[in-house]
N, C-alpha and C positions, 0 to 999 in steps of 0.2 A: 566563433563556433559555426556560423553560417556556411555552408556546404554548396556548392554550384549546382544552380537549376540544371538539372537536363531529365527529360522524360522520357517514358516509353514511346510517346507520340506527340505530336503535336498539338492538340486539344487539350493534354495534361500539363500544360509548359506553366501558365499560369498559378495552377496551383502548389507548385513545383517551387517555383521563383517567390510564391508567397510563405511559403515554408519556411525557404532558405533565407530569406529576409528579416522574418520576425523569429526565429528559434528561440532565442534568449526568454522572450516574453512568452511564449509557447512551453517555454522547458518548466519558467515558472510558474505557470497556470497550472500545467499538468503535475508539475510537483505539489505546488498545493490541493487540487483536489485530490489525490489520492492518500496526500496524508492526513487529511481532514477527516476523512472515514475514521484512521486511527486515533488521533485526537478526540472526537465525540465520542467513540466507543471504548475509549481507554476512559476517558473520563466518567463516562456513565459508570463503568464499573469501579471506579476509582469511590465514587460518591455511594458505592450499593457494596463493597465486597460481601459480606456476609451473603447478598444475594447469589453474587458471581458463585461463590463459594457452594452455597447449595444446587444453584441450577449443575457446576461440576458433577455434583455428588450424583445427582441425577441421573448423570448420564455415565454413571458408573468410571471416572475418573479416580485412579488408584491416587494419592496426596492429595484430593481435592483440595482440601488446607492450605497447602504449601501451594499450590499451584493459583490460589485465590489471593494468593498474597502477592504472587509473584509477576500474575501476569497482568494486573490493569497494567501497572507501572510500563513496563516495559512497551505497551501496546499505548500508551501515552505517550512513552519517549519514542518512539519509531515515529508515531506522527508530527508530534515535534520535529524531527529533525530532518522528515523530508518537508514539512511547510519550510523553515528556515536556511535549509539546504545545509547542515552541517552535517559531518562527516555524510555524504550523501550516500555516496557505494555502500559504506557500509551498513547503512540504513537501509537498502535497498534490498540487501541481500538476507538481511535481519528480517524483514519484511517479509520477503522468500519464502524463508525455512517458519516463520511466526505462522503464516498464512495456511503453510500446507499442514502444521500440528492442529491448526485451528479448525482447517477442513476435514481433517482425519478422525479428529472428536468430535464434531459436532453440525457435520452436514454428511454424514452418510446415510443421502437421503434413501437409497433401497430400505434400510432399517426399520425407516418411520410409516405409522399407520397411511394408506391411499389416501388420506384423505390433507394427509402432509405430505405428502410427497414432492409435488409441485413447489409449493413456498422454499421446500430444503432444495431440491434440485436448482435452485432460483438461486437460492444464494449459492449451493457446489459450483455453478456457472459463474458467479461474482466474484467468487472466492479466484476461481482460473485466469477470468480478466485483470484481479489486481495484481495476482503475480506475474503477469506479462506485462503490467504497465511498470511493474517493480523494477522487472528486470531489461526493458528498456530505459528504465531511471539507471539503473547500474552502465549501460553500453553508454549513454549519451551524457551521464555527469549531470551535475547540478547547475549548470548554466552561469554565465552571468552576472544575473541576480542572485546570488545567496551569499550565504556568510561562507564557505568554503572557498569561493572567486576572491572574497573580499581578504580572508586570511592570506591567501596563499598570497596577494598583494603585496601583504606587508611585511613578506620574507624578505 
C-alpha cells in the first residue's frame, strides 16, 4: 500500500518518505485509536442502557426505548471492527452516518445553556474530526494488518 514519496518541496521529503514507508503500521494505529473511542463508549453504555435510555429521553428523543437498545451495540460493533479491520469500509462509513445522528441529537451545542456550550462545541468539533478520520479509513482501507488483508488472503 506504500505510495512514492514526493513532496511539495524539499524540506517536506522526509516526512513524506516516512509516511510512505511505515503506512501499514500508521493505517493500523489510526484505525485503532479511532475505533477505540467506540468501543469504550459502546460499552459504557452497553453496561448502563437503562441509563443511555433516559439520558435519550432527556433529550427528547422520539423511541428512546428502542433507540437504548439499539445503539450501544451497534456503536460497540463499529469499534470493534475498525480496531480489527474487518469489513473496514463498511465500518467506516457506518461510523459516518453513526456520528452525524449522534451529533444531531446530542451536540447541538447553540441549544445548551452558556455555560455548556463550550464542552458541546468541544465535542461538535470531535464529532467532525472522527468523521474525517472515518472517511479517510473508508479512502485508504484497512491496511495490512487486519483481518480483511488477512481474509481476502485466503481467497
Amino acid at each position: 500500500m506504500a505510495t512514492q514519496a514526493r513532496s511539495s518541496h524539499e524540506i517536506f521529503s522526509y516526512s513524506d518518505s516516512y509516511a510512505a514507508s511505515s503506512t501499514d503500521t500508521l493505517v493500523v494505529v489510526g484505525r485503532v485509536l479511532l475505533g477505540w473511542i467506540f468501543v469504550a463508549a459502546g460499552w459504557g453504555k452497553l453496561g448502563n442502557m437503562a441509563g443511555f435510555t433516559a439520558y435519550l429521553t432527556s433529550l427528547g428523543v422520539p423511541a428512546a426505548g428502542l433507540f437504548g437498545t439499539i445503539v450501544p451495540p451497534i456503536e460497540f460493533l463499529i469499534g470493534v471492527a475498525l480496531v480489527l479491520g474487518i469489513a473496514t469500509r463498511y465500518a467506516a462509513v457506518i461510523c459516518v452516518l453513526f456520528v452525524i445522528g449522534a451529533t444531531a441529537i446530542a451536540h447541538r451545542y447553540w441549544e445548551f445553556p452558556a455555560a455548556q456550550q463550550q464542552a458541546q462545541f468541544n465535542n461538535f468539533l470531535k464529532n467532525l474530526s472522527i468523521m474525517g478520520g472515518a472517511l479517510l479509513l473508508f479512502v485508504t482501507g484497512p491496511g495490512r494488518f487486519s483481518l480483511d488483508h488477512w481474509l481476502a488472503g485466503r481467497r
